[in-house]
C-alpha positions as CSV (number, residue, x, y, z in Angstrom):
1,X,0.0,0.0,0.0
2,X,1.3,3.1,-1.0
3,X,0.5,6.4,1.2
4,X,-1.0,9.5,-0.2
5,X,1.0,11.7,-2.4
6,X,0.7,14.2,0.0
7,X,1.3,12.6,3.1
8,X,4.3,11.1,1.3
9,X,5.7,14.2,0.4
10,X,5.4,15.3,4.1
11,X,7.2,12.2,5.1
12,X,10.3,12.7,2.9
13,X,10.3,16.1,4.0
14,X,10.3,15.2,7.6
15,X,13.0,12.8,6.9
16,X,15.2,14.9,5.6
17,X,14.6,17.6,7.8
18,X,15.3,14.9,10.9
19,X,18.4,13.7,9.1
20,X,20.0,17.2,8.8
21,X,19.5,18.1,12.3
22,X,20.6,14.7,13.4
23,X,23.4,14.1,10.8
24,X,22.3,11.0,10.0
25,X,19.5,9.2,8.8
26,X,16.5,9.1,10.8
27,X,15.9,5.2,10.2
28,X,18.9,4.3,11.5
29,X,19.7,4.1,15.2
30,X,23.6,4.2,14.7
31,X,25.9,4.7,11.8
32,X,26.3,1.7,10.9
33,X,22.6,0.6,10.1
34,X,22.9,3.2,7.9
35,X,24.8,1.7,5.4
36,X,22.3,-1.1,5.2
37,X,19.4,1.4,5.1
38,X,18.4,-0.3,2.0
39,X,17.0,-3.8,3.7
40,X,12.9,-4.4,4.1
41,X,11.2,-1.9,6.4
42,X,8.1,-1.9,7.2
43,X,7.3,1.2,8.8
44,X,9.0,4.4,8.6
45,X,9.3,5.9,12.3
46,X,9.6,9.4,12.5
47,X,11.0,10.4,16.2
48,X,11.2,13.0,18.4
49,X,14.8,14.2,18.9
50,X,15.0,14.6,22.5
51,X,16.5,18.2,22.0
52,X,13.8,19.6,19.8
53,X,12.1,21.8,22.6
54,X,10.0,24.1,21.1
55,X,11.6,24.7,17.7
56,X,10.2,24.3,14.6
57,X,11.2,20.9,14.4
58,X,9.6,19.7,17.2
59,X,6.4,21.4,15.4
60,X,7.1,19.5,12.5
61,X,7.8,15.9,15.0
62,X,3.9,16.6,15.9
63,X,3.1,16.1,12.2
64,X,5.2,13.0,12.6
65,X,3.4,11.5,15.3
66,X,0.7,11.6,13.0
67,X,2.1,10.2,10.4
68,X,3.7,7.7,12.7
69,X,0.1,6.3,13.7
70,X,-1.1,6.0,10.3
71,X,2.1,4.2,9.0
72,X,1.7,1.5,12.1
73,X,-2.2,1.3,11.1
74,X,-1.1,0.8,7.6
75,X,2.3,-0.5,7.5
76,X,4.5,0.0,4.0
77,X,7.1,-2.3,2.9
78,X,9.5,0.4,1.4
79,X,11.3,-2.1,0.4
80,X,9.0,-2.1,-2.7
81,X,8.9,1.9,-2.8
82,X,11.9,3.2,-1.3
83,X,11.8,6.8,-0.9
84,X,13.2,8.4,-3.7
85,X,16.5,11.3,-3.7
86,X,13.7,13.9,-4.9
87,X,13.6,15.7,-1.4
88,X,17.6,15.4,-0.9
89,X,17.8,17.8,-3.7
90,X,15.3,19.8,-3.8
91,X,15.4,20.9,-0.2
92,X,18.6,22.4,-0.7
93,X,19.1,26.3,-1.4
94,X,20.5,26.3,-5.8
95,X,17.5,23.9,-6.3
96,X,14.9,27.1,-5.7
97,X,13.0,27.4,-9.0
98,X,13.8,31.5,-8.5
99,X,17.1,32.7,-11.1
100,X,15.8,30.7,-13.9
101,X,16.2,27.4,-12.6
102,X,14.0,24.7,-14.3
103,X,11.1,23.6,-12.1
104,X,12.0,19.9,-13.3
105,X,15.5,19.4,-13.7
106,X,16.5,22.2,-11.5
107,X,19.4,23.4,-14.4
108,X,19.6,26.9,-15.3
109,X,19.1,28.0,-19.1
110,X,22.5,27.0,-19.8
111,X,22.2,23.1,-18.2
112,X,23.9,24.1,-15.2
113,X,23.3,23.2,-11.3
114,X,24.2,22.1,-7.9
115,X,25.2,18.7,-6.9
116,X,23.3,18.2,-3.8
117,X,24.6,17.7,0.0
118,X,23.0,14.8,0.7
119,X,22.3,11.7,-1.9
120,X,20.1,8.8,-0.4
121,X,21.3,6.0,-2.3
122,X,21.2,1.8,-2.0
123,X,23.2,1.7,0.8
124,X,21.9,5.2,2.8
125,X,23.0,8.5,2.9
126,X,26.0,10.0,1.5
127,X,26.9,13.5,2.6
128,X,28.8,15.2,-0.1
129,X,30.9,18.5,1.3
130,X,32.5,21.1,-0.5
131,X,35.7,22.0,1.1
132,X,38.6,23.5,-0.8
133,X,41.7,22.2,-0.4
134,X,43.6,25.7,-0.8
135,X,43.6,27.4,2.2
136,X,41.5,30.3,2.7
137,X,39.5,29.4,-0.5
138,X,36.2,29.9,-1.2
139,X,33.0,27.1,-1.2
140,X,33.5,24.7,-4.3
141,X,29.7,24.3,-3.8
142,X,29.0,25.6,-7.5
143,X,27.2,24.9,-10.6
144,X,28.0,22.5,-12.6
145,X,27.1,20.4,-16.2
146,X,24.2,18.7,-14.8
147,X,25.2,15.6,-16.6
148,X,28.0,15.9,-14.4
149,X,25.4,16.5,-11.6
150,X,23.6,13.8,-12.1
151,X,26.8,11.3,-12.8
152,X,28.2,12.3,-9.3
153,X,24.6,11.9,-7.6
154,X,24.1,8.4,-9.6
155,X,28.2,7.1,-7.9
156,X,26.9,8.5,-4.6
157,X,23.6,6.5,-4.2
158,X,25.8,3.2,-5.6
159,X,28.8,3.8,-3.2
160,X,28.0,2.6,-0.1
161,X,30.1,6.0,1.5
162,X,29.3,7.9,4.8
163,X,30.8,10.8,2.7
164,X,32.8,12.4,0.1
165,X,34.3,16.1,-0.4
166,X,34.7,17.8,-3.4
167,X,37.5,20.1,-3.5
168,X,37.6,21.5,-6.7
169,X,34.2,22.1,-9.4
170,X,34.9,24.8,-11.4
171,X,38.9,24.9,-10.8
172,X,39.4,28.3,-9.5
173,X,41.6,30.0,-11.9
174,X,42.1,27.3,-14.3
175,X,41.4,29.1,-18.2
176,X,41.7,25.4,-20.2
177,X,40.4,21.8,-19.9
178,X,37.1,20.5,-18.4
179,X,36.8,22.3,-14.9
180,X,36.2,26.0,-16.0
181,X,33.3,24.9,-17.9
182,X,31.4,22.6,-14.7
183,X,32.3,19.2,-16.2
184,X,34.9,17.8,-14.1
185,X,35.1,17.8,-10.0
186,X,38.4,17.0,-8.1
187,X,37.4,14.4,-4.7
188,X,40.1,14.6,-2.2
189,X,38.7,13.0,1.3
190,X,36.1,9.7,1.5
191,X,34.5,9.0,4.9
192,X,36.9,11.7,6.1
193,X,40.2,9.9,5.2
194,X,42.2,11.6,2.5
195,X,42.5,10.3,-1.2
196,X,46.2,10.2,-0.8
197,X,46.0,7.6,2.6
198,X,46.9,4.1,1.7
199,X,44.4,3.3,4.1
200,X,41.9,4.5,1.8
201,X,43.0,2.9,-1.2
202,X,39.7,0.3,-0.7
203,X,37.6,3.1,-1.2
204,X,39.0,5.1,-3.8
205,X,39.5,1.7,-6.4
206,X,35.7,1.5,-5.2
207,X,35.1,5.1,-6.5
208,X,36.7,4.9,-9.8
209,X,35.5,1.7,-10.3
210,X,31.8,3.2,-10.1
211,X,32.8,6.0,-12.1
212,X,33.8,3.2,-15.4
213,X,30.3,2.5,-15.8
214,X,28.8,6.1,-16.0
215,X,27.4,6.6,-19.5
216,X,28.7,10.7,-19.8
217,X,32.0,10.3,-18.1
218,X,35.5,11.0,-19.9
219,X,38.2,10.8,-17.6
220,X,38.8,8.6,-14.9
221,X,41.9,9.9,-12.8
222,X,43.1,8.9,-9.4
223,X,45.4,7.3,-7.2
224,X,44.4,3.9,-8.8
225,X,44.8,4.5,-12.5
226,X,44.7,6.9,-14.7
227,X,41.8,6.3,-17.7
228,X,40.1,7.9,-20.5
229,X,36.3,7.1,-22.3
230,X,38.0,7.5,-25.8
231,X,34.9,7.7,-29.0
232,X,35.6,5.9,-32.3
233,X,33.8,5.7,-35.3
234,X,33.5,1.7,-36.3
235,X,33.5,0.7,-39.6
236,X,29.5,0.5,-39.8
237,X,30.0,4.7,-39.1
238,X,28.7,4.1,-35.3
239,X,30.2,6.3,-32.6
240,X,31.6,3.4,-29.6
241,X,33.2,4.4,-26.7
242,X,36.1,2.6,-25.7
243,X,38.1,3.0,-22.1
244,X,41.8,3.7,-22.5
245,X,44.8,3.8,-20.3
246,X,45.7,7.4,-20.5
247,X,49.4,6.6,-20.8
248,X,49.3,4.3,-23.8
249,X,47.6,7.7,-25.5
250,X,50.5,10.0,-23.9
251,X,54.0,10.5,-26.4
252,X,55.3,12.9,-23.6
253,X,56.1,10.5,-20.8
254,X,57.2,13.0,-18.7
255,X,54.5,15.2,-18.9
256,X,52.6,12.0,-18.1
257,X,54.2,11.5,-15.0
258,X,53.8,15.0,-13.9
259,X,50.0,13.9,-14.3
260,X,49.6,10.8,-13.2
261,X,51.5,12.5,-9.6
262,X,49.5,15.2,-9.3
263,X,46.3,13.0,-9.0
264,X,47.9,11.2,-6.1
265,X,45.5,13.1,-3.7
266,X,42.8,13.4,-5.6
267,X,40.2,11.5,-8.0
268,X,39.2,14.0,-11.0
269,X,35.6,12.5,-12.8
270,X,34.4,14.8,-15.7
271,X,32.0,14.7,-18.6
272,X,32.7,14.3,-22.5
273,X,32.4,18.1,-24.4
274,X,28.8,18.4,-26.2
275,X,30.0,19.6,-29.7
């Protein structure tokens, strides 16, 4: 049994809102349930943070309680219909319709738009931060391609990660290559180790691993290899796609070096140029 569209929206709202003020997903009673947020429940509890006094939120928890009888009167198995990454986005401040953002895709007239802070995904939430790396910098929380948008959102929801940061979108004061225009992002920390500790080297494989089977994607660079989404025409005059190891593509060996090193502590993902 499904609930009312609008009672649903209010849930997903009141999740999201609980998660934020929480940090974590309300569903789960520790961290580690919520990476396995995605097995059988059958009745979405919405509870009252003991903190909430009279704030807002506990205004919203009465709504809960509500909401909270009715689920246990009619249970769901949101197994079947798990609640969708709609509100993780749109509750966030660049997905307002206001500035010419699209009331459906939430891009701006020229395709462009915020990668959200929080993706609810297979294996629970992943909390995406946008810290630079240079000192003193400003927010890399920017807009980008929203293919690239919605590649990053689709690796967060199959990743399994507490977190990622994303320390470069638009590249600062880069002039050349993909990050000026919004199609490549530079990741630098996952569940708050650094790219560059071998500790981490588990997770980041896992990353670029994900990132091979993203449709839009042309490079692939990190600490575990270096690779590129080349596009051939075949003989039949088809367009194919073919993964490449950068180096067997790069004459300059030393330049290639100086690459492959700098993306020691960091993994750069970015999206093929539209001609």
């Amino acid at each position: 049994m499904a609930l009312p569209e609008n009672i649903r929206k209010v849930t997903n709202a009141l999740l999201a809102a609980q998660a934020r003020s929480r940090g974590g997903y309300p569903g789960a009673r520790n961290m580690q349930q919520q990476r396995t947020i995605g097995a059988p429940m059958m009745t979405p509890v919405i509870s009252r943070p003991a903190n909430a006094g009279g704030s807002l939120l506990a205004r919203h928890m009465e709504v809960g309680d509500a909401i909270n009888d009715l689920t246990r009167r009619n249970p769901l198995d949101l197994s079947i219909e798990p609640l969708d990454i709609d509100m993780s986005f749109r509750d966030e401040p660049g997905y307002r319709p206001e500035r010419g953002y699209d009331k459906e895709t939430f891009l701006d007239k020229d395709g462009k738009g915020y990668i959200p802070t929080r993706v609810i995904g297979e294996h629970g939430a992943t909390i995406l931060t946008f810290d630079n790396d240079v000192p003193g910098g400003p927010s890399t929380y920017l807009p980008v391609d929203g293919r690239l948008r919605d590649m990053i959102m689709s690796i967060a929801r199959k990743s399994g990660f507490g977190s990622m940061n994303i320390n470069s979108t638009t590249g600062g004061n880069r002039t050349s290559g993909a990050h000026p225009h919004g199609r490549a992002v530079d990741i630098n920390n996952i569940n708050g180790l650094r790219v560059i500790d071998p500790n981490n080297a588990e997770n980041v494989r896992h990353l670029q691993d994900l990132g091979l089977d993203e449709k839009d994607i042309a490079e692939n660079f990190g600490p575990a290899y270096l690779r590129v989404n080349s596009m051939y025409t075949n003989k039949n005059g088809e367009v194919e796609l073919k993964w490449e190891n950068f180096k067997d593509k790069m004459k300059d060996k030393k330049r290639y070096k100086e690459i492959e090193d700098g993306h020691q502590n960091h993994v750069h993902l970015s999206v093929r140029l539209i001609e």
